[in-house]
Structures are given as structure tokens and as C-alpha cells.
C-alpha positions as CSV (number, residue, x, y, z in Angstrom):
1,X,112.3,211.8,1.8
2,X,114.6,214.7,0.5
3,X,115.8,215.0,-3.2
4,X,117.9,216.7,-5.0
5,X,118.5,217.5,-8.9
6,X,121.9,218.6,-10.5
7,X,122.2,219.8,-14.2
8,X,124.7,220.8,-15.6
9,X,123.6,223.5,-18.1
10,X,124.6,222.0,-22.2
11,X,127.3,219.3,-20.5
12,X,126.7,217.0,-22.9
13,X,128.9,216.7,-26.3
14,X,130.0,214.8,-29.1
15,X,133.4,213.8,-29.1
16,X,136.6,216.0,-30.7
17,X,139.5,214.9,-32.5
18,X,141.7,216.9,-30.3
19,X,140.5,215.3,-27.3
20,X,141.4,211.3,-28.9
21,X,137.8,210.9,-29.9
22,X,136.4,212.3,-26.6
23,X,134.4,214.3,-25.2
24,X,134.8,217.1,-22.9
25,X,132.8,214.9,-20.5
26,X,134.9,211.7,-21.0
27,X,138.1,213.9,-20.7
28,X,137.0,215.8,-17.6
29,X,138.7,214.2,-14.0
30,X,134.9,213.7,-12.4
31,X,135.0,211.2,-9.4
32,X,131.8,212.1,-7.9
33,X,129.7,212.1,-10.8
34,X,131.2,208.5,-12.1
35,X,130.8,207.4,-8.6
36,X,126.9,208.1,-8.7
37,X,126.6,206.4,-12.4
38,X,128.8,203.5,-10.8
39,X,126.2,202.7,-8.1
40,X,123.3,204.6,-9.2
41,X,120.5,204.0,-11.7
42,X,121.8,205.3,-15.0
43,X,119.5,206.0,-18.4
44,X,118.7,208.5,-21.1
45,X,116.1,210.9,-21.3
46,X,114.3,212.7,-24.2
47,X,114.2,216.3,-23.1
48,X,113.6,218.0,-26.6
49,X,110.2,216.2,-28.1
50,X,110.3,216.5,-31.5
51,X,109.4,219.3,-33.7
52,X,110.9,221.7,-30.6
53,X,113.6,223.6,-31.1
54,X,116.5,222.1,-28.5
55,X,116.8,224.7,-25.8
56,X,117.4,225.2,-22.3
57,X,113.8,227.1,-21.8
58,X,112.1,223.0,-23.5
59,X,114.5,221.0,-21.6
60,X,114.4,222.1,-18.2
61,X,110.8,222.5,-18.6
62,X,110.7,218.8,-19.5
63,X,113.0,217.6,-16.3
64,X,110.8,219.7,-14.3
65,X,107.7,217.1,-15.1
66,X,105.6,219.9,-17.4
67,X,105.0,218.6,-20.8
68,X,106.5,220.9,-23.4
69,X,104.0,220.2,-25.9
70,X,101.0,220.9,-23.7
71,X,102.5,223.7,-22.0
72,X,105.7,225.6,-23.7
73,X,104.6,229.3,-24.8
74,X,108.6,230.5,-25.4
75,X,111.6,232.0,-23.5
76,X,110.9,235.2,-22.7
77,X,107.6,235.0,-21.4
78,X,109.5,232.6,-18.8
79,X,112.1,234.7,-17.8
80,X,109.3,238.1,-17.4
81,X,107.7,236.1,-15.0
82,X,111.4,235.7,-12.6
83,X,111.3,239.6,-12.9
84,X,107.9,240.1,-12.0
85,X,106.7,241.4,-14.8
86,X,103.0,241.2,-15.5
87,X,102.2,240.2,-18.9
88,X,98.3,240.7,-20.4
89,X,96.6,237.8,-22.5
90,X,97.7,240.1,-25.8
91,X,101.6,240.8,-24.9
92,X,104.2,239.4,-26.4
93,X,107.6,239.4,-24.7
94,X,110.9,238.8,-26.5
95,X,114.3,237.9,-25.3
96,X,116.8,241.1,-26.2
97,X,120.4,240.6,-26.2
98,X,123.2,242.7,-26.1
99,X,125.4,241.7,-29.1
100,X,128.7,242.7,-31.0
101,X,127.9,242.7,-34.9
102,X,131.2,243.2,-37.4
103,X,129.9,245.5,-40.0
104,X,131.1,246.0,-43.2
105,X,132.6,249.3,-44.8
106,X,128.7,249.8,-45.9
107,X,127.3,249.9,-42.4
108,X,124.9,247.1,-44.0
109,X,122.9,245.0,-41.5
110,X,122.2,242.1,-43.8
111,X,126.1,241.9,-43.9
112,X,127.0,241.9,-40.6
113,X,128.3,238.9,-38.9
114,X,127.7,237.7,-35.5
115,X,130.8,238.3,-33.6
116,X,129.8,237.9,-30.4
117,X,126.3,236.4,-28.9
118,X,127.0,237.8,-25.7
119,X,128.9,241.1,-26.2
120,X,132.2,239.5,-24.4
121,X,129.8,238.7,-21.5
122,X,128.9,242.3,-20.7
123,X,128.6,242.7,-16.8
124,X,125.5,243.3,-15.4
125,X,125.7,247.2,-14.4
126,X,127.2,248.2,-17.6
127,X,124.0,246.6,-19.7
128,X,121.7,247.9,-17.2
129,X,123.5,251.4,-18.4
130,X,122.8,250.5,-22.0
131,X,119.4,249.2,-21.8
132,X,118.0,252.0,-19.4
133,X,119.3,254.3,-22.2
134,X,117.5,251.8,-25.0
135,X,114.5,252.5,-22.9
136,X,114.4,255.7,-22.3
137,X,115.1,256.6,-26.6
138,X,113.0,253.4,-28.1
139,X,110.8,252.9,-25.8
140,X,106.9,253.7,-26.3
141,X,103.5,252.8,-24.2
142,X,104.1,249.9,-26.2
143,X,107.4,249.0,-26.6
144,X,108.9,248.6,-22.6
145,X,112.8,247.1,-22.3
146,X,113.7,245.7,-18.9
147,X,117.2,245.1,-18.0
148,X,118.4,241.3,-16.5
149,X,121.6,239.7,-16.1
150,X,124.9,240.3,-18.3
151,X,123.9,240.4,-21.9
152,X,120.8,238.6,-21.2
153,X,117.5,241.1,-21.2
154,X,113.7,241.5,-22.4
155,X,111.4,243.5,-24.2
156,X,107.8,243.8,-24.0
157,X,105.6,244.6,-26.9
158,X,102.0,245.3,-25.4
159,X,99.5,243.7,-27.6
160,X,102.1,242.9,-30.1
161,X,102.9,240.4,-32.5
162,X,104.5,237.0,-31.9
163,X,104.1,235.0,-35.1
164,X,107.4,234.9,-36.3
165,X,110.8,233.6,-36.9
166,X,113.6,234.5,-35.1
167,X,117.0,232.8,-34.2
168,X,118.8,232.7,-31.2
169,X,122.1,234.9,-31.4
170,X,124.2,231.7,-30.4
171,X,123.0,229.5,-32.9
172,X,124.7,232.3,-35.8
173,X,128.3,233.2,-34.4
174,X,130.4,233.6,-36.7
175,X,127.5,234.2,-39.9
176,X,126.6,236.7,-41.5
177,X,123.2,238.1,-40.0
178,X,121.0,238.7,-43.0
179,X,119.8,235.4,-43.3
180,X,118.5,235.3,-40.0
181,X,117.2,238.5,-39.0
182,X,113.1,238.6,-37.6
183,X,110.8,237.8,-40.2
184,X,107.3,237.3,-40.3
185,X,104.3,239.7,-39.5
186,X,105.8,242.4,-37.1
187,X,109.4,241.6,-37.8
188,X,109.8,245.5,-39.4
189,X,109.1,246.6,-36.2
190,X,111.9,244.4,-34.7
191,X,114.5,245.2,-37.5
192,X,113.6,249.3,-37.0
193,X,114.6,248.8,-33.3
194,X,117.8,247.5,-33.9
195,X,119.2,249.6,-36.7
196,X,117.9,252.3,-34.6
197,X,119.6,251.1,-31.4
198,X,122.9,251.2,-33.1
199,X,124.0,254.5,-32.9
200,X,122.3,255.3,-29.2
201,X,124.4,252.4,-28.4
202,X,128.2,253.1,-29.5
203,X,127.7,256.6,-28.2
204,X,126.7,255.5,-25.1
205,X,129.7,256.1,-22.4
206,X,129.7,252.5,-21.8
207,X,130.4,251.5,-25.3
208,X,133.0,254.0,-25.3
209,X,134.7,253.0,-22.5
210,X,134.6,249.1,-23.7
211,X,136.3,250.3,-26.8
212,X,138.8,251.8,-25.2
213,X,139.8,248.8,-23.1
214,X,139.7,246.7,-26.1
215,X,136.2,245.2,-24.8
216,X,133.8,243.8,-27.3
217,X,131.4,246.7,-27.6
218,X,127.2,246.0,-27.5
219,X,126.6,247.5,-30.6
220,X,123.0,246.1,-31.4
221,X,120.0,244.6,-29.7
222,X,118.9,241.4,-30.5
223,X,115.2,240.0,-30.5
224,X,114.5,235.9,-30.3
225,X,112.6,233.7,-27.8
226,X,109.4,235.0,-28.3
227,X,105.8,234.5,-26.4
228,X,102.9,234.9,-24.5
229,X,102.3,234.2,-20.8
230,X,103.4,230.9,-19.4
231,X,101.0,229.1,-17.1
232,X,101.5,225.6,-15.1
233,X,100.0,223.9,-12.3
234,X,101.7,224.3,-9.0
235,X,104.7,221.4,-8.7
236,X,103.5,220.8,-5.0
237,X,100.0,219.9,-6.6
238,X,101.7,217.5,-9.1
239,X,104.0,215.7,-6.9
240,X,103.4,216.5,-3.3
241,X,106.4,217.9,-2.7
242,X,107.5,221.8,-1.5
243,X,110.7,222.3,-4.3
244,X,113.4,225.2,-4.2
245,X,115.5,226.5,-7.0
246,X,119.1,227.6,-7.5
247,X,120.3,229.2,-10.6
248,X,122.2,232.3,-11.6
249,X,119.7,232.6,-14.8
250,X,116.7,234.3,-15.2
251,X,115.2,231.4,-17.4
252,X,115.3,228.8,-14.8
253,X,114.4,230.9,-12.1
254,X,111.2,232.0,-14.4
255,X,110.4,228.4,-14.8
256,X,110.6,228.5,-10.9
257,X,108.3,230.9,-10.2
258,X,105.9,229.4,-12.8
259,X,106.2,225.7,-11.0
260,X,106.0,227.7,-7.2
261,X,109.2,227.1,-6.2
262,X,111.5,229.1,-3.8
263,X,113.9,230.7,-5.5
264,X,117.0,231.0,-3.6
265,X,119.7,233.8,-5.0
266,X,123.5,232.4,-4.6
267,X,126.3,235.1,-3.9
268,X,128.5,234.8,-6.6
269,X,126.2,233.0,-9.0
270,X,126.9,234.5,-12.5
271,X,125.9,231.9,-15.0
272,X,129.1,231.7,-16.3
273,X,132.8,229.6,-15.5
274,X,133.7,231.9,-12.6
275,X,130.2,231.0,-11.1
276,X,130.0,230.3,-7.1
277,X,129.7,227.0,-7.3
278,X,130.2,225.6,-3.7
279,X,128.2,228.4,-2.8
280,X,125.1,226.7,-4.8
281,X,125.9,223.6,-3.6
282,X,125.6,224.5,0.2
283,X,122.6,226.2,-0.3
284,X,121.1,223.3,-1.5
285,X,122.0,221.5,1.6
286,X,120.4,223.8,3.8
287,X,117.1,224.6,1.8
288,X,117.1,220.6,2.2
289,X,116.1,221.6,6.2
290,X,112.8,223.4,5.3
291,X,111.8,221.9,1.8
292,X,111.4,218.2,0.3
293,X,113.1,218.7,-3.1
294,X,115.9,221.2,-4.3
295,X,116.5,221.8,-7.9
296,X,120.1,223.6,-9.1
297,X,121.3,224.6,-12.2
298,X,124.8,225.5,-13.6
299,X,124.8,227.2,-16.4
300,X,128.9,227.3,-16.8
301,X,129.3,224.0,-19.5
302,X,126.7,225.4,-21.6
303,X,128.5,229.2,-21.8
304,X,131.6,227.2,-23.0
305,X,130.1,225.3,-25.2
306,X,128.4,228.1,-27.2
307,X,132.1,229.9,-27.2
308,X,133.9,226.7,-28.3
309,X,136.0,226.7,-25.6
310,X,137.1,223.0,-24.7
311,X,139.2,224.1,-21.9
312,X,136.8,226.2,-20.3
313,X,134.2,223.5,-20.5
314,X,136.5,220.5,-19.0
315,X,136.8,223.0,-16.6
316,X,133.4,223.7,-16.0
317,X,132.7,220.4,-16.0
318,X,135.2,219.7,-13.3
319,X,134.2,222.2,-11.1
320,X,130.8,220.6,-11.4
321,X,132.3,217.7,-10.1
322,X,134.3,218.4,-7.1
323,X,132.5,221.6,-5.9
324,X,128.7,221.0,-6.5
325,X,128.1,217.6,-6.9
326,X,130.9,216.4,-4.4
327,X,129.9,219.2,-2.1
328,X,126.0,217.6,-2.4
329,X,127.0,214.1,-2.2
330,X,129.1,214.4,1.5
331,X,125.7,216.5,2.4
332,X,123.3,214.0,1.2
333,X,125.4,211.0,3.1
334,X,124.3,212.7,6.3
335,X,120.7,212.0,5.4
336,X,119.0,208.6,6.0
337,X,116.6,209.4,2.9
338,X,117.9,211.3,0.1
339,X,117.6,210.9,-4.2
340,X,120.0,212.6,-6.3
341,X,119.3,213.0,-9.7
342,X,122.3,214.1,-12.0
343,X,122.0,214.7,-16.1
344,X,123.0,217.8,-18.8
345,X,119.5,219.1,-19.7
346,X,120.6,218.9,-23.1
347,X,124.0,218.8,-25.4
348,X,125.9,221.8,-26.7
349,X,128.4,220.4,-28.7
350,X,132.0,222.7,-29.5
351,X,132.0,221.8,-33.2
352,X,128.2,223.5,-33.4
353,X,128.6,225.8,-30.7
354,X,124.7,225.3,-30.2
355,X,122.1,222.9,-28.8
356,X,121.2,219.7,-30.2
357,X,118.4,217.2,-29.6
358,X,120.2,213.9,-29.0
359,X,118.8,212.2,-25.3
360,X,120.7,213.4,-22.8
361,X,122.3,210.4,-19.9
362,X,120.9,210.7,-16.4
363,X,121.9,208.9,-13.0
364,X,119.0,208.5,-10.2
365,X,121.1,207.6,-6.8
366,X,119.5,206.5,-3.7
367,X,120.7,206.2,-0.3
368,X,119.0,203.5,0.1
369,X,119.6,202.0,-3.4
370,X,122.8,201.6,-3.1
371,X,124.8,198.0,-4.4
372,X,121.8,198.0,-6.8
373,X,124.1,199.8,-9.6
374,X,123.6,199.4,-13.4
375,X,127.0,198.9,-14.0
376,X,128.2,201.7,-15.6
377,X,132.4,202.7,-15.6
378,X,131.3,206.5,-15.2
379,X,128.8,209.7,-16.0
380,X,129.1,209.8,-19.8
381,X,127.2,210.1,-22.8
382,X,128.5,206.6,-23.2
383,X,125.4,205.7,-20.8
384,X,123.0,206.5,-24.1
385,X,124.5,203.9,-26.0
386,X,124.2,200.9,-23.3
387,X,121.3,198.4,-23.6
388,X,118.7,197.2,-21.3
389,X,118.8,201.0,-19.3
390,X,115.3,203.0,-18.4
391,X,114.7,204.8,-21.6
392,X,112.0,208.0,-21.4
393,X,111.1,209.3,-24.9
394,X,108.6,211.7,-22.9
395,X,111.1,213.8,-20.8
396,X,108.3,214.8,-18.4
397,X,107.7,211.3,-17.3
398,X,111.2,211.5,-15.5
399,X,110.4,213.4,-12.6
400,X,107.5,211.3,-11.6
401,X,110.1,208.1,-11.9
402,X,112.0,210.2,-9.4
403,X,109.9,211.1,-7.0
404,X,107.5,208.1,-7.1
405,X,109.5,205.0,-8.6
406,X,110.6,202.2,-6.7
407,X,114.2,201.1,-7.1
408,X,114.6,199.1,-9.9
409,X,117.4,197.5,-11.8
410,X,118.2,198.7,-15.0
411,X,115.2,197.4,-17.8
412,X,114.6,198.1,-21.5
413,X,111.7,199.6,-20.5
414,X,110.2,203.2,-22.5
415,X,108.7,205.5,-20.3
């Protein structure tokens, strides 16, 4: 028995007056996915539990089969162990992003506003610039940066503090900073390091060179996503099955590691709308030859979302579609034996450019379960609101449904 798991990163969304009272979803042209809710088993899944803050790091952590509750430790932590970074029962790694701030005439942080989470999606070399230099000007025996992907990097404060509050750069665009800067014990330590990384920043060549081509500029480091080491029990032990992962994100690659998957790097794969996504989607196909389960994520809908970008997210979503999903779904109907399970890990609505905790519809098709449809008209957040569907409050139970469930009609059921 083979399976396969497609998420599209954030997908889900609330609907838009300029779309007539749809969603980008419901708008999108997506024949393959409405196909597998057509003849497939479709449902909603909890992947935030309550009292968590809705993320990608909680929900995919959830689909995966690890219960947040019993095992979530933060971001970062996840994402240091894709890099191989070793972290001691005392450290404390944090999630550092390269962001634009808009300062005022006074230079003020507390006025600044958020202008861009993601520092007009900074390539990869040119951070790697930035954050070396960050390094070698902040950095301590303490205090280590690492660089990672785009805007997206880490820091690692040995022994250091982790009790405290601090907000995710995307959840703010657009708002003044002061409001949501570190606080807590240690947060002075945070707030030094990113007045002082101000100035090493803009005269960084890099910087300069942005300017100059009318690029957003990183002008300031960003701390959020805070934690100690993460820990899980081996997925194989769980559910009996060797897994693989695809992703162009450190996150879900950490998670990966964590579970002992294989993680399989993509050509092209840049977590964001110009991503490789055939590319993924082939790779899949032939992991499928050496391993029981493949998991791939596409972090392009979610990137749009946080910009408000409805076009770019349609057209995410339709890439989705016809290149991964379509691309998986010809592959899988040359197996005898093969599950695909489709959902959005969580929503990231355009009005809030964020996350939000609503369920999130998923479709379980099997080769063999097919004619045994629910009866949906397509893959849409529309599925949430039908009656009588498999309902899982605990988002972990999900993956043992997949992997172990019998077939089974659509029920009221809570799992």
C-alpha cells in the first residue's frame, strides 16, 4: 500500500466581496482536486487544538499524527533541527527574520510599522550576506545566527531565555511595531539586537544595492517562534510505515527530520508562487518506488495569503491543481494500491493576511474506494459546512484514519 499527502500551505480562506462572495478556493479552475472530493471521502479536521496559536509549525505537526499538546516545543527549535543544528537541554532557539520597518523622522522603534514581513522575499544568497555579517558583529559564545532560506533564518541563544511573548512578523504588516515587540524576561536582550542590527544592516553592500534597485531593504532582524528542543517518536514506529518529505521550507523539513523521514530537496523549490511545482510532484512519484508514504508541502497559497494577493493565490492554488495534484493523480492511477490525502493545513485568509484556527476540509481518495464518494460538487471550504462527514476535533487522529481506516461512507462520526 503506497500513500501520499498533499497540502497546500494556508489554501484555505474566507470568502471576498471582490470575488462574488468567494473564495480564492471556490474561484480557482481546480479539476483534479474537485475530482478527488467528488469520489473521495471528504471531511474537516481540527489542526490547531485550542489555546494554540494557528500556525504552520501546530498544524502540520497535527496532520503528521504527533499531538501538539503533548509534543509542540515552538518553531524554531523545529526548523534548527532541518539544519543540523545541535541544541542543549538549556538553549533556546528563535526564528529571526529579515524585515523592512518604515521609520519615522525620529528613528523610533516603537513607531515603526511593519512594511514588509519578508523584506520583498530577499533571495537566499543575499540574506546569507546579511546574516553572516549579523553574525560576525552580534554574535557572542552565546548568541550564534545561522542563515536559511530567503528571509527566513535562526538564532541560538545558549542557555537562554524562552519565556516570552513574541509575534510573528506576518501577523503585524502594516502596524506599528511597538505594541508587539519581545516582551517578557530576556526580551532586552532581543530588542538590543535589533536596534543594534539596524545600522550593520543598511550599510551592508547588499542593503545598498537593494536600495538602489528600488528593492525593499532588510533593515532589521526579527525574533518570534521561540523554543527548546523538539523530540518525537520515529513515524515508522507509530504507523509502520518508511515516509519521505518534500518541501522548500525549513519548518517542514525540521518536522521531517524529527518524525525520520527522508527529506528529498526539489530543484526549483522556493516556497514561494514561482516554486517548482511539477518538479515536487514527480519526486513524489518516484520516492513512492523505495518508501510506503510520501508527504509534500507547498508553501505558495500561504505566501499569498500573508501578502493579500488574491491573484497570486488563485494562482497558486491553480498551479496546485494541474501541476502537483494532477501530476500525482495520473502517477497514483498506475498503482493498484495507492491513498491520497488532500487538505490546506490551515486558513490564511486575505482580509487578515494571517492564520486562523477554523477546521480545515480534507479529501481521503482510494484506488480502491472509488464509486464510494460522499457527494461533494468539489474541494472547498464548503465541505466544513456539510452534515453527516468524518469530523476529527483531535487533528492527530487523522493520520491513523489514513493509514489504518477501512473505507467508509461519510458518518457524523468525531474522531
Amino acid at each position: 500500500m503506497k500513500y501520499i499527502i498533499l497540502v497546500g500551505d494556508g489554501m484555505a480562506d474566507r470568502p471576498l466581496k471582490s470575488l462574488g462572495y468567494k473564495t480564492c478556493l471556490q474561484r480557482a479552475h481546480t479539476p483534479n482536486m474537485d475530482r478527488l472530493a467528488q469520489e473521495g471521502e471528504a471531511g474537516k479536521v481540527r489542526t490547531i487544538p485550542p489555546g494554540f496559536d494557528p500556525g504552520s509549525d501546530v498544524a502540520n505537526l497535527s496532520i503528521l499524527g504527533y499531538d501538539p499538546v503533548k509534543y509542540y516545543s515552538g518553531r524554531a527549535p523545529i526548523e534548527a533541527a532541518y539544519r543540523g543544528i545541535t541544541l542543549n537541554p538549556g538553549d533556546v532557539a528563535f526564528r529571526c527574520n529579515l524585515v523592512t520597518l518604515k521609520f519615522s523622522a525620529s528613528g523610533d522603534m516603537d513607531s515603526a510599522v511593519m512594511q514588509d514581513y519578508s523584506a520583498g522575499h530577499i533571495t537566499t544568497g543575499e540574506a546569507a550576506a546579511l546574516i553572516r555579517d549579523i553574525n560576525r558583529k552580534l554574535g557572542t559564545g552565546e548568541i550564534v545566527f545561522y542563515p536559511g532560506m530567503s528571509y527566513r533564518h535562526l538564532m541560538i541563544w545558549r542557555n537562554g531565555e524562552h519565556r516570552m511573548h513574541c509575534t510573528p512578523p506576518h501577523d503585524i504588516s502594516g502596524k506599528k511595531v511597538g505594541n508587539y515587540l519581545p516582551a517578557g524576561e530576556g526580551a532586552e536582550v532581543l530588542r538590543s539586537l535589533m536596534d543594534r542590527s539596524r545600522d550593520i544592516l543598511l550599510s551592508n553592500r547588499v542593503n545598498k544595492d537593494r536600495i538602489r534597485r528600488g528593492l525593499n531593504p532588510a533593515n532589521s532582524l526579527w525574533f518570534w517562534g521561540q523554543g527548546r528542543k523538539l523530540s518525537l517518536p520515529a513515524f515508522r514506529e507509530k504507523f509502520n510505515v518508511q515516509g519521505a518529505l518534500i518541501s522548500a521550507v525549513d519548518l517542514t523539513k525540521g518536522l521531517g527530520i524529527c518524525a525520520g523521514f527522508n527529506i528529498l530537496n526539489v530543484r526549483g523549490a522556493t516556497g514561494y508562487i514561482d516554486t517548482n511545482y511539477t518538479g515536487k510532484a514527480k519526486a513524489a512519484l518516484r520516492a513512492l518506488k523505495t518508501c510506503d508514504l510520501v508527504y509534500v508541502h507547498v508553501e505558495a497559497p500561504d505566501e499569498a495569503g500573508h501578502n493579500g494577493d488574491v491573484k497570486a493565490k488563485i494562482q497558486a492554488i491553480e498551479d496546485f491543481d494541474s501541476k502537483v495534484v494532477g501530476t500525482v493523480m495520473d502517477g497514483a492511477g498506475k498503482l493498484k494500491d495507492c491513498n491520497i490525502l488532500l487538505l490546506p493545513d490551515h486558513f490564511t485568509p486575505i482580509r487578515v493576511r494571517t492564520h486562523t484556527d477554523e477546521p480545515v476540509p480534507f479529501v481521503i481518495f482510494r484506488t480502491r474506494g472509488q464509486g464510494h464518494g460522499s457527494g461533494a460538487r468539489g474541494f472547498s471550504e464548503n465541505i466544513c459546512r456539510r452534515k453527516n462527514i468524518p469530523c476529527f476535533e483531535k487533528g492527530y487522529k487523522l493520520m491513523e484514519y489514513f493509514i489504518k481506516g477501512r473505507w467508509v461512507n461519510a458518518t457524523a462520526s468525531k474522531y
